[in-house]
C-alpha positions, 0 to 999 in steps of 0.5 A, a space after each residue: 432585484 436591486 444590485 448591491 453598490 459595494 459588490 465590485 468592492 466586496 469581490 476585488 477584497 476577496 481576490 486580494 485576500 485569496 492573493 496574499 494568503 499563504 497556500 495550504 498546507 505547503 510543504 516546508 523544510 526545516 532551515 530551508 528559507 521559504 520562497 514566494 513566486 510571482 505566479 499564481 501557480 506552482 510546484 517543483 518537484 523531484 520526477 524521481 522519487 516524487 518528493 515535493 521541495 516546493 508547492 505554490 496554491 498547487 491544488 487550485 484549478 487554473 488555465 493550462 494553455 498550451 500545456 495541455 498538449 502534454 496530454 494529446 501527445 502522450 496519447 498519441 505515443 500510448 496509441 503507437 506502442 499499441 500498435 495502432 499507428 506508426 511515426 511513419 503514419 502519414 496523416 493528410 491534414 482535413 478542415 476539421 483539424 484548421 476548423 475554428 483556430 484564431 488567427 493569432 493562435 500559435 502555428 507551425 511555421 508556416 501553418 499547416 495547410 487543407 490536403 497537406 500530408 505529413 508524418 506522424 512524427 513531424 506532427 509531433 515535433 509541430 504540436 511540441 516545439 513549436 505549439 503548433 495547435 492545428 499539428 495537435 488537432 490532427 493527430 488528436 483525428 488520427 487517434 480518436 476519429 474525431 474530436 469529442 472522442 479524443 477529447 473523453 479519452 484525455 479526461 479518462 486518462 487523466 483519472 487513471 494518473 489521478 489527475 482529480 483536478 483536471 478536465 479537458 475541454 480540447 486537444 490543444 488548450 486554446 482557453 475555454 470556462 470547462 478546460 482547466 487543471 492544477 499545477 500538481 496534475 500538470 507534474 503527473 502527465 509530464 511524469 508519465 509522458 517523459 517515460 517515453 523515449 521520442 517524448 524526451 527527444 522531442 521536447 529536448 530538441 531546440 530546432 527541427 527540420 521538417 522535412 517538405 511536403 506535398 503542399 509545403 517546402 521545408 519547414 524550421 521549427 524553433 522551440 518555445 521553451 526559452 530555457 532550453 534554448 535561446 531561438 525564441 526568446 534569449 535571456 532564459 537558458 538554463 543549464 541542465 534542461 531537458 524540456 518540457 512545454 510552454 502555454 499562454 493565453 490571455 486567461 491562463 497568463 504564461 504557463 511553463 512546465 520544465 525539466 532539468 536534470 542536475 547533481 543525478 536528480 531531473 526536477 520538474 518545476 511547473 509555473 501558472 499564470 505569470 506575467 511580463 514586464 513591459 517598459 513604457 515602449 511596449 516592449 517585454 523586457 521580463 517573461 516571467 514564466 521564465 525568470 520564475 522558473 529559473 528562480 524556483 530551480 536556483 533555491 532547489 538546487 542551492 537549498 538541497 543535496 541529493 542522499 541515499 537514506 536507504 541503499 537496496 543493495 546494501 541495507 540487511 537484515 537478518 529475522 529469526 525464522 520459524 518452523 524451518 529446518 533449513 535455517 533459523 533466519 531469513 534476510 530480508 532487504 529493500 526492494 528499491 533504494 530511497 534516493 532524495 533531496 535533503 536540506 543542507 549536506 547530508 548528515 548521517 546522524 540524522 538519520 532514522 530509519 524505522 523498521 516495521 517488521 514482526 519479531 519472527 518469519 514464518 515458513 513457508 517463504 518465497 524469495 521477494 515475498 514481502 515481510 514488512 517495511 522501512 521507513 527513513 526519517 532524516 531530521 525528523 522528516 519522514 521521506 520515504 517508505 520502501 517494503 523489505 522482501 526475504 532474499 531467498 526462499 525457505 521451506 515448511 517443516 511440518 514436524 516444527 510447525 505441528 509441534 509449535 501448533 501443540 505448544 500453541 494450543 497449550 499454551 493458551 490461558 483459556 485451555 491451561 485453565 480448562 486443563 487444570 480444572 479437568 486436572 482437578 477433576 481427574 484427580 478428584 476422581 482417582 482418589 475417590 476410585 482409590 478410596 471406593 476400592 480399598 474400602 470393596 478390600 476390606 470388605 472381601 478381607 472381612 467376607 474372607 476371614 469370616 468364610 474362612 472362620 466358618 469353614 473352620 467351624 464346619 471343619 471343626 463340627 464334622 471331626 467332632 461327629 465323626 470322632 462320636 460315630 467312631 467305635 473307639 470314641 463309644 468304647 471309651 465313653 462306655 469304660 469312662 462310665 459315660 453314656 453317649 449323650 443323647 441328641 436332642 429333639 429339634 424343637 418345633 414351634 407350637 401351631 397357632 390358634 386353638 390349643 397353643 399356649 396362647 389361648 390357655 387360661 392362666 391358673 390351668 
């Protein structure tokens, strides 16, 4: 296959672009002048409330170096509040723990030695302080029992905290193709890991005393962190910080990952693959991991002010609440205050807040139970969402919610319809009963009257004959000259057939 002469030309273009183009979908902040670090990675962020004031390319996968021990710590401390080792565990150091480290690769000081035993702690102040790599190694043998074991329970954990950038080759960052993360994700596990008390205390300390051991005397152990304290490297220190670790290799470049906690807010800044200045000499006159960081944490803290937009203690509200005969309301309020960082002074003008929440409560309500949201929105940024919980409990009233059931029922225009037709109908059916039954009166009105006129006549006829049977209505009729009429036959109808006067001739 014949090779394209303008490849390396083609490739070294592609980085250049990749270089000078702005990240995606960087965060930026109304009146805020942007800030461009020299790094290939990075991000500062707010570790309490998770608000992000600056993102550098903070998503790309990148060599975390040393960094990485963040995470073989944080398992080492989740190991002990299981109860599974101690501080006090004493650790004999074995071949595998020294196994394949570069001469040059940071150390304790001096370097851990076959046989050697040690504390728990003392290895974790090794690995932390001073980025001892064979310090990371044995505790990462102490946890998991061997190396690939602890190594997967690093890749799991960095799953559970979401870190979906990152994947974890070793225990102690020395470089490898599969070992890489992303500066966001290196903010996640610093989060987590300073949640612990003796982490904070570890990577906040300048200078330890190791105390000696079986094979070793005493030890001092100096940080790395030049921000922190000037052992090391002086020129860098940087008031208010708290940690965190430092990282370099020749692939990674020099990686920081800080802590400082200033006007009641702790910023994390996270600082990938940057360079030094070094003077025709050879000597370094710039470490920029530091310097970059300094710069990044001078904008933030010029650049924003610490605001309350939601107090939990003092925001209120009261909702119309139904189907109770307690009370016709319900307060509801935050379940955590909204604390963050604003460009400039804080103006209450600006603010908004947004509530999310329905026009009425209905009981049954438990105290805490949650019934919407609040949403603050200063300058038209939003910054933060928290839910709104009833303070106190408020029970059912089955009669109200019975009677509210009905209204419901009736109230809706598929069955108000359907009730008018049935209306009409039960009305149409009345009125016809109404009819049918006046008309059955007169009619038993007429049979009555007639019943009544032939009683008469009935009446009437028998007087009549009785007064002719009567001897006084004989006698006068005789002295009257009259004789008493006599009955008349009752007539027969002739018999059919031969004889009647159907079949005589006429002229007979």
């Amino acid at each position: 296959m014949k090779k394209c002469p303008f490849a390396p030309l083609l490739l070294l273009l592609c980085l250049l672009v990749q270089l000078l183009a702005p990240a995606a979908g960087a965060v930026e902040y109304r009146g805020v002048e942007p800030l461009t670090l020299e790094a290939t990675a990075a991000v500062l962020i707010d570790m309490d409330s998770d608000q992000v004031l600056f993102e550098q390319n903070a998503d790309e996968q990148r060599y975390p170096a040393s960094i990485t021990k963040v995470m073989t710590v944080l398992l080492v401390l989740e190991a002990i509040s299981r109860g599974e080792l101690s501080l006090d565990t004493v650790v004999t150091v074995s071949a595998a723990a020294l196994d394949g480290l570069p001469a040059d690769a940071s150390h304790a000081n001096p370097r851990l030695v076959l046989g050697e035993q040690i504390s728990v702690k003392d290895l974790l102040y090794c690995t932390m302080v001073r980025s001892a790599n064979e310090g990371a190694n044995a505790l990462a043998l102490t946890v998991a029992g061997d190396m690939a074991s602890f190594v997967e329970r690093m890749n799991q954990r960095a799953q559970e905290l979401g870190m979906t950038g990152t994947h974890f080759a070793n225990p102690n960052g020395l470089h490898d193709p599969n070992h890489y993360s992303t500066a966001r994700d290196i903010y996640r596990v610093c989060k987590e890991a300073m949640g612990h008390s003796i982490f904070r205390e570890i990577v906040g300390t300048g200078q330890y005393q190791v105390p000696a051991t079986n094979l070793t005397a005493p030890r001092t152990l100096y940080t790395t962190n030049g921000l922190l304290a000037r052992y090391s490297y002086p020129g860098y220190v940087y008031s208010g910080t708290i940690g965190i670790k430092t990282g370099n290799t020749g692939e990674a470049g020099h990686c920081l990952a800080s802590a400082v906690t200033r006007k009641n807010h702790t910023l994390v800044a996270v600082v990938l693959g940057a360079g030094e200045d070094v003077n025709a000499a050879g000597q370094v006159t710039l470490r920029k991991h530091f310097s970059e960081s300094i710069r990044l944490y001078d904008w933030g803290f010029d650049n924003f002010s610490a605001a309350t937009l939601v107090d939990a203690e003092e925001w209120r509200k009261e909702l119309p609440l139904r189907f109770s005969l307690q009370t016709a309301h319900v307060i509801v309020q935050p379940k955590e205050s909204i604390n963050v960082l604003i460009p400039g002074e804080y103006d209450p003008e600006k603010l908004e807040l947004r509530e999310d929440l329905g026009e009425y409560a209905f009981a049954p309500i438990s105290a805490g139970q949650v019934l919407g949201t609040l949403t603050a929105v200063y300058n038209g940024q939003e910054y933060g969402t928290v839910e709104l919980a009833a303070v106190n409990g408020v029970e059912l009233s089955p009669f109200l919610a019975f009677v509210d059931s009905v209204n419901s029922f009736f109230g809706n225009r598929f069955v108000q319809v359907l009730l008018i037709v049935s209306l009409f109908f039960l009305a149409l059916g009345v009125v016809r009963r109404i009819r049918n039954n006046r008309r059955l009166i007169k009619q038993q009105e007429r049979r009555r009257r007639l019943e009544h006129k032939r009683q008469q006549a009935e009446e009437k006829l028998a007087r009549d004959e009785a007064r002719r049977q009567s001897p006084d209505f004989r006698r006068e009729r005789r002295r009257s000259g009259r004789a008493e009429p006599p009955r008349e036959a009752p007539r027969t109808r002739p018999p059919a057939g031969r004889g009647s006067g159907r079949n005589h001739p006429r002229g007979h």
